[in-house]
Phi, psi and omega in degrees: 000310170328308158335259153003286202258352157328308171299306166338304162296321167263039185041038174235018168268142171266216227232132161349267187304351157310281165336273196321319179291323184283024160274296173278019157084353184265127166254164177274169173283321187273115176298010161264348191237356139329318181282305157287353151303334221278308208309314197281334156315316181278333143266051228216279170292335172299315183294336176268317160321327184251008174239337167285322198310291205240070170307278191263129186294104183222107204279331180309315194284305187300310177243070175244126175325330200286275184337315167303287177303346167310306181288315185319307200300297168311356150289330269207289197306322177266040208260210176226144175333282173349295186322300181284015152317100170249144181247118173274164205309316188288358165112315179324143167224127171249150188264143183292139163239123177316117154113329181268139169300178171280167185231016175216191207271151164237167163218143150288112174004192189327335163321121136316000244305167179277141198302150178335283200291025171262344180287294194321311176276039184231341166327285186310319151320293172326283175319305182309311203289321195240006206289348194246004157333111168295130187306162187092206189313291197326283204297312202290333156285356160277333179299304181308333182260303177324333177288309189296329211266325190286314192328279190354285187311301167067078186254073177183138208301315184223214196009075166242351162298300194287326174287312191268348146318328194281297203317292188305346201264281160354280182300329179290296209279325161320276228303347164090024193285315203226006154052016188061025168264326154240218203179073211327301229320300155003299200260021252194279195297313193262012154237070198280323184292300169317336185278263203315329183284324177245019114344300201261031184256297165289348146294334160000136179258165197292125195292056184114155155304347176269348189255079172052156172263018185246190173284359187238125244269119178271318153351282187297321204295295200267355164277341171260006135345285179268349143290333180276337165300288181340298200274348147227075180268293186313317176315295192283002147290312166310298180316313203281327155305332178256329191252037180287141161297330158273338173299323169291340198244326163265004175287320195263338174264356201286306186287340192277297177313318176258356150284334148323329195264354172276144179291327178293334173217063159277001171239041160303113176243113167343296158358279165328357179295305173303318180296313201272347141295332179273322156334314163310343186258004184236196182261310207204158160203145177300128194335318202276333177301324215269359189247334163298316172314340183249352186069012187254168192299130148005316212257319182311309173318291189321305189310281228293289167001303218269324152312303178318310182267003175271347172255349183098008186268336186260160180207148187207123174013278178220192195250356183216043169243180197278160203246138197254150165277128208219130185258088167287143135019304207279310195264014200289334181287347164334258173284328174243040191305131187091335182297294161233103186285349184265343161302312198296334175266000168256351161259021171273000000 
């Protein structure tokens, strides 16, 4: 979903169930909605890669240039020649190189970014300015300004959005914020007009003597500050909403229930609902518990069992190993109403 809507924003997304197939190595036919699977696969995997990299939030380390170019480069590096084809205002067309600053000057909408050969020292900067953030209140607002600052520089020919959102995405799961439970990125794409007003708000140059002492509007720098605090105050309300447990246990019999009426998982039983919420809460649980768990007859169990993974909620090893909890696609308008509507309208 992070995927989704990160890309979302740079007008480079495809289609929920697309993902889920470029998942599973099915590509599209059209080299173009292909390209954007390649895109969204790879970030997909750079977020599971850079959240093992950087577990824990250590700011001398987070905000090291190295660190920026890292993830650029693991976002990049798995993309096809083709992929990185960037064409500039001037016609020209250069290939993004993973992991390298750019080597020629650009513009971003009214935006200027600083000439190449000022970024290693706009970097560098950049490290000094956040490197002694302190855990808590501190760092997580040096992240957030580090984020407007890392655009700001924009020291890579392309993905520099997509880079510096994963980065801010990282650091909220270092800093032990979001538990792989939410994400901006959500709020980020679906106040995408506001995101951009106040990024380019905060390029400004500085308004007056009351406006801070550097050269860009301090004004602007914090108000999309709070904004960006703002969104995700909202995320984690949402979130905190869909994974109420009993609000969720009744989400789950709704769906056990109106699904029941298909002929291929008529012996789908509400019952099973109490299993597959406390199930949300472990990692795995053994077959025979989970069938006891429903209260139902030896031969019933089995049936209903045999459906749960005939719909995708259920998942398993093996054929006799303990059964795992699984969100397909499919079921998302369900279980997750609102969470992501265009899966939901790809499971409609």
């Amino acid at each position: 979903m992070n995927s989704y809507y990160t890309n979302k924003i740079e007008g480079q997304h495809t289609e929920p169930l697309l993902i889920e197939q470029a998942m599973r190595q099915d590509f599209s036919g059209s080299p173009d909605e292909a390209r954007r699977q390649r895109i969204a696969i790879a970030h997909i995997n750079t977020e599971r890669w850079s959240e093992t990299t950087w577990m824990a939030f250590d700011a001398m380390t987070f905000f090291a240039p190295e660190t920026v170019s890292q993830i650029h480069h693991h976002l990049h590096a798995q993309l096809l020649p083709e992929d990185l084809a960037q064409q500039g205002d001037d016609g020209e067309v250069d290939a993004v190189d993973p992991g390298e600053w750019r080597t020629r000057g650009v513009r971003v909408g009214n935006h200027v970014p600083p000439d190449p050969a000022s970024i290693p020292a706009f970097m560098q900067r950049w490290h000094e300015a956040y490197r002694h953030a302190r855990l808590g209140e501190t760092a997580l607002i040096a992240l957030v300004a580090a984020h407007h600052r890392l655009a700001w520089i924009h020291p890579f020919l392309d993905g520099n959005g997509r880079t510096a959102r994963l980065h801010t995405h990282i650091g909220l799961a270092g800093l032990g914020l979001t538990h792989g439970l939410w994400s901006p990125m959500r709020g980020l794409a679906r106040s995408q007009t506001q995101y951009y007003e106040r990024l380019i708000a905060a390029d400004q140059p500085r308004q007056g003597d009351l406006d801070g002492r550097g050269n860009l509007t301090e004004r602007g720098f914090v108000e999309f500050i709070e904004f960006f605090l703002g969104i995700c105050v909202d995320q984690i309300q949402f979130m905190s909403g869909m994974l109420d447990l009993q609000a969720f246990e009744k989400r789950l019999a709704q769906m056990l229930a109106a699904l029941s009426q298909d002929s291929d998982t008529r012996f789908l039983r509400t019952e099973a609902a109490p299993a597959l919420s406390y199930l949300a809460t472990v990692d795995s649980m053994d077959r025979s518990r989970f069938k006891a768990m429903m209260g139902l007859a030896p031969r019933t169990a089995d049936r209903v069992l045999a459906d749960l993974f005939k719909i995708g909620i259920l998942t398993s090893p093996s054929p006799r190993g303990p059964v795992e909890l699984a969100i397909p696609l499919l079921l998302f308008r369900w279980l997750f109403p609102r969470l992501w509507p265009e899966a939901e309208a790809t499971g409609a």
